[in-house]
C-alpha positions in Angstrom: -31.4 5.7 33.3 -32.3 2.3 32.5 -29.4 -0.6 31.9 -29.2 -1.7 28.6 -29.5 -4.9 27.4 -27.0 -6.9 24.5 -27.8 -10.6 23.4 -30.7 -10.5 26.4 -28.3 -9.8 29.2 -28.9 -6.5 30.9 -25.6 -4.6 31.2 -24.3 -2.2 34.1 -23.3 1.6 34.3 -20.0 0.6 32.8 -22.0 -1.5 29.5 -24.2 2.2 29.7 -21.4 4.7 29.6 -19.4 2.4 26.8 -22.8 2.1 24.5 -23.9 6.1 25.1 -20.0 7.0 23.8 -20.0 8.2 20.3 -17.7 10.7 18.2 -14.3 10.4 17.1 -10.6 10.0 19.1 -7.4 8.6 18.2 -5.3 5.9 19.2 -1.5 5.1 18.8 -0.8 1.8 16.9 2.1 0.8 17.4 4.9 -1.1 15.0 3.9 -4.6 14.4 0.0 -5.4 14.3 -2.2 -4.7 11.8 -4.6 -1.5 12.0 -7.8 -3.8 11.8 -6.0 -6.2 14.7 -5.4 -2.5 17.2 -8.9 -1.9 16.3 -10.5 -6.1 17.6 -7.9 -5.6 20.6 -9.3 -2.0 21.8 -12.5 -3.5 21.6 -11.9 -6.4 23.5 -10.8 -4.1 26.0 -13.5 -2.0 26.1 -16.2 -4.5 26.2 -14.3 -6.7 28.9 -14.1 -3.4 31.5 -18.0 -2.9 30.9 -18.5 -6.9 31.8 -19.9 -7.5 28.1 -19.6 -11.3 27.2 -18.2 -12.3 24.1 -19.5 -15.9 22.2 -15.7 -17.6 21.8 -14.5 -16.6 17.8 -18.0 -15.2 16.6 -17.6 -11.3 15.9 -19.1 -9.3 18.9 -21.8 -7.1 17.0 -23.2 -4.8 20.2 -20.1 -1.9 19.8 -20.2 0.0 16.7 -16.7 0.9 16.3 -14.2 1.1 12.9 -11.3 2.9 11.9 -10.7 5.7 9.0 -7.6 4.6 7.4 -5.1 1.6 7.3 -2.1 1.6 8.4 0.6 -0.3 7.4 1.7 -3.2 10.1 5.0 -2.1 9.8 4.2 1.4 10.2 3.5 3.4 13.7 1.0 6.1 14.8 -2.1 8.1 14.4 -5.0 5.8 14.2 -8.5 7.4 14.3 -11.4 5.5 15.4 -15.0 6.3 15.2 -17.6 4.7 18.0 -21.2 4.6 18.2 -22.2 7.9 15.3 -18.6 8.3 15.0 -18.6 5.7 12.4 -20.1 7.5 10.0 -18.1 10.3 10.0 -15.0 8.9 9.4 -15.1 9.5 5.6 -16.4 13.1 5.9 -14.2 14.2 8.6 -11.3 12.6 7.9 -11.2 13.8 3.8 -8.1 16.3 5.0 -4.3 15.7 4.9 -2.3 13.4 6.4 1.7 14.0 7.7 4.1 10.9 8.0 7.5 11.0 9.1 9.6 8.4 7.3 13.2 6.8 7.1 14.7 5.8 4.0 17.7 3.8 2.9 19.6 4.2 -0.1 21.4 1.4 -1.9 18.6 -0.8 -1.8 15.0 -2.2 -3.0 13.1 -4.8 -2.1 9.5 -6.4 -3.0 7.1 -4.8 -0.4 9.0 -1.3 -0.9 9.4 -1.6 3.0 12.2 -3.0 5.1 9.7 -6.4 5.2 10.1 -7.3 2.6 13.0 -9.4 0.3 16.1 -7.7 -1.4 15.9 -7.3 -5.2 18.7 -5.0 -5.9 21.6 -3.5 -4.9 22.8 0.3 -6.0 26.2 2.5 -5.0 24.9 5.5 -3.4 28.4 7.5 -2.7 27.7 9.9 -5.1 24.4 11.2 -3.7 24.6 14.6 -1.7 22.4 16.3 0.6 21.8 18.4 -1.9 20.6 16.0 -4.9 18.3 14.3 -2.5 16.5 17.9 -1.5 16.3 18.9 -5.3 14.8 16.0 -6.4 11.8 16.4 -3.7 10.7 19.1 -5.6 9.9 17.0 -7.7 7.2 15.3 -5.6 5.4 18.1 -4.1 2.1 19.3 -5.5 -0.2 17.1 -7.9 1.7 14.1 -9.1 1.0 10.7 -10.5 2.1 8.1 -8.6 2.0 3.9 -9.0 0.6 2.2 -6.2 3.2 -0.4 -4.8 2.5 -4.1 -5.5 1.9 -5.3 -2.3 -0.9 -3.3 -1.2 -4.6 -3.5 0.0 -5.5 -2.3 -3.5 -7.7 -5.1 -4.7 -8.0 -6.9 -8.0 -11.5 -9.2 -8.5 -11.7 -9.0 -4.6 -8.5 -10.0 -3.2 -6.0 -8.0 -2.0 -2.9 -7.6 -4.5 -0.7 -8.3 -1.4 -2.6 -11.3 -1.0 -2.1 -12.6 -4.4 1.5 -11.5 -4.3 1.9 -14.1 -1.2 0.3 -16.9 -3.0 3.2 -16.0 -6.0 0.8 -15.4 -8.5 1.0 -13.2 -11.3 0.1 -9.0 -10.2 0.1 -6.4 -12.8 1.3 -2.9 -10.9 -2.1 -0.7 -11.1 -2.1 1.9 -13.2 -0.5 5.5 -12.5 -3.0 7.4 -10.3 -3.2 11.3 -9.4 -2.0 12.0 -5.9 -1.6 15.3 -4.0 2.1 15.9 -1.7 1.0 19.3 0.2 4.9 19.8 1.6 7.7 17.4 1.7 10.9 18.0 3.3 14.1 16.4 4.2 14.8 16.3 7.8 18.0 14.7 8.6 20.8 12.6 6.0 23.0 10.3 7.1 23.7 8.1 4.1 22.4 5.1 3.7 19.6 6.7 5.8 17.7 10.0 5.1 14.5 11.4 6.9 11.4 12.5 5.1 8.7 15.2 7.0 5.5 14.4 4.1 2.2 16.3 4.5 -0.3 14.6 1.4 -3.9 13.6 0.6 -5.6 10.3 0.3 -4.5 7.5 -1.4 -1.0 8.0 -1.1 1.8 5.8 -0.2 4.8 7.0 1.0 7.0 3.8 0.3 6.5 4.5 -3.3 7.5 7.8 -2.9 10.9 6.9 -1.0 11.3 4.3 -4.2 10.6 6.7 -6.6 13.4 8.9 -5.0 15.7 6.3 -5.5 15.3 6.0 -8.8 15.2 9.5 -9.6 18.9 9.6 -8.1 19.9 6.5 -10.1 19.9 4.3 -7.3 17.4 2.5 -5.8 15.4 3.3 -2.4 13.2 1.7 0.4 11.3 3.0 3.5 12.5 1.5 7.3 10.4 3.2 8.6 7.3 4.9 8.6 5.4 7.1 11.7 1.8 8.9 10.9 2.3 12.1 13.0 -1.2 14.0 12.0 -4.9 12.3 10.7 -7.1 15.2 10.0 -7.0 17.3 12.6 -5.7 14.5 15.1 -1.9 14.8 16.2 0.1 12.0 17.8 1.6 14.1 20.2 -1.7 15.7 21.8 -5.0 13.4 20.5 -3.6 9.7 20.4 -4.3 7.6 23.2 -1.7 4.8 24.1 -2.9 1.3 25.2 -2.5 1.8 28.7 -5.5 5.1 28.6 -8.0 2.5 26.4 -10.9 2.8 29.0 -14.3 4.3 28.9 -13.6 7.1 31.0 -10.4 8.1 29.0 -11.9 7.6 25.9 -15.1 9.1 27.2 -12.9 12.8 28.3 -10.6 12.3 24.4 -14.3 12.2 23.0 -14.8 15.5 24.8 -11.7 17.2 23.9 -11.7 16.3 20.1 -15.4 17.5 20.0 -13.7 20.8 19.4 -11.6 20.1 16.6 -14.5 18.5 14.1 -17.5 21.3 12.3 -20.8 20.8 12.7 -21.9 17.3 12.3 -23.1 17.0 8.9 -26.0 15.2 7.6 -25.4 11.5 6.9 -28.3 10.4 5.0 -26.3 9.5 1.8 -24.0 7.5 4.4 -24.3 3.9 4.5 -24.5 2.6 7.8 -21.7 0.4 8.6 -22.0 -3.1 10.0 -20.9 -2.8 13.9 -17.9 -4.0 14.8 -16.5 -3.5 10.9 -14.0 -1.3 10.0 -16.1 1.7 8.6 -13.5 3.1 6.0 -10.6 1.5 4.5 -8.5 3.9 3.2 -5.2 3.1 1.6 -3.1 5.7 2.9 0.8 4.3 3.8 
């Protein structure tokens, strides 16, 4: 087989194993960067072990490569990644349920819903019992209307509402939108701090559900933490790769081994093609 050539340079086995990879494997991201930021670094890494040259700052366009749905920074787990084809089945594929595991704390709110962001009020929560908290979940589960949080990748004209809630101007709270919570269950309480198992659809964010809890108790409520434990048919325990396996050959033998859990490829004609090295879908799923 012939090396390949990117920018005029002609590339090694290493540049022609990386470039001949295509499907779709997960990776862990971990607390701390964002989902696009895991995404830049695995590429780095990928196209520094097959001795591609990147020009300084200017976006590297030869590895086709993007994500299926943002995760929070603050949040940890499943992140799936499309390469080479891949990247256009992100939206198909990945259409199916998603599980998080999250921690909340009672007694208080803040901004960003999330323990990042700044205290805005302060509740007693003595009175709650294990048993409030699990009969209000049912209130949550099945087809519900939920209001995205403020600081979100929503956008308004273009610009992220989180964006315009840094620069401390003026965001309405998007309207009330229909969401889907397959199961939800409480998994530990140890007040201030209670454990949430959720299994939902797209679009949902699970730090307005642990503030919506709070004030359905008549307290108030925000996530510490939040784990994504299941993408489609990816787990975190048996499909995400940590940094330490981002090579070609282990992502090369996770391309292999998720082959089995995706049907047929489907016919992506209606797809549009994404631009390489862009995330290829940006779903708000916290």
């Amino acid at each position: 087989m012939a090396a390949r050539e990117a920018g005029g340079v002609v590339l090694g086995k290493s540049a022609d194993k990386l470039f001949s990879l295509s499907g779709l494997f997960a990776v862990y991201k971990p607390k701390g960067p964002t989902s696009a930021g895991v995404l830049n670094l695995l590429k780095e890494r990928l196209l520094a072990e097959a001795g591609v040259q990147t020009n300084g700052n200017k976006r590297n366009q030869v590895l086709k490569i993007g994500h299926g749905g943002t995760l929070d920074s603050a949040a940890a787990g499943v992140l799936v990644v499309g390469i080479g084809k891949g990247t256009k089945m992100l939206k198909t594929m990945l259409a199916g349920s998603k599980k998080y595991t999250a921690i909340g704390l009672l007694g208080k709110a803040t901004d960003t819903l999330d323990a990042t962001g700044k205290v805005t009020e302060e509740k007693p929560y003595d009175q709650i019992t294990k048993g409030d908290l699990e009969n209000v979940l049912q209130k949550f589960t099945g087809d519900i209307m939920q209001v995205p949080p403020l600081y979100s990748a929503l956008k308004k004209d273009g610009e992220r509402l989180s964006t315009l809630m840094k620069r401390g101007e003026a965001v309405k709270a998007k309207p009330a939108r229909p969401v889907r919570v397959y199961s939800l269950s409480l998994q530990q309480f140890q007040p201030p701090l209670f454990t949430l198992d959720v299994e939902c659809g797209g679009g949902f964010y699970v730090r307005s559900l642990v503030s919506d809890i709070g004030k359905e108790l008549s307290t108030c409520a925000t996530m510490q933490e939040l784990t994504r434990t299941k993408h489609g048919p990816f787990t975190l325990e048996e499909h995400a790769l940590y940094e330490d396996k981002w090579t070609i050959d282990e992502i090369a033998r996770s391309l292999e081994h998720c082959t089995s859990l995706l049907p047929g490829e489907p016919s992506h004609k209606k797809l549009k093609t994404e631009h390489p090295g862009e995330t290829a879908v940006s779903c708000e799923d916290k």
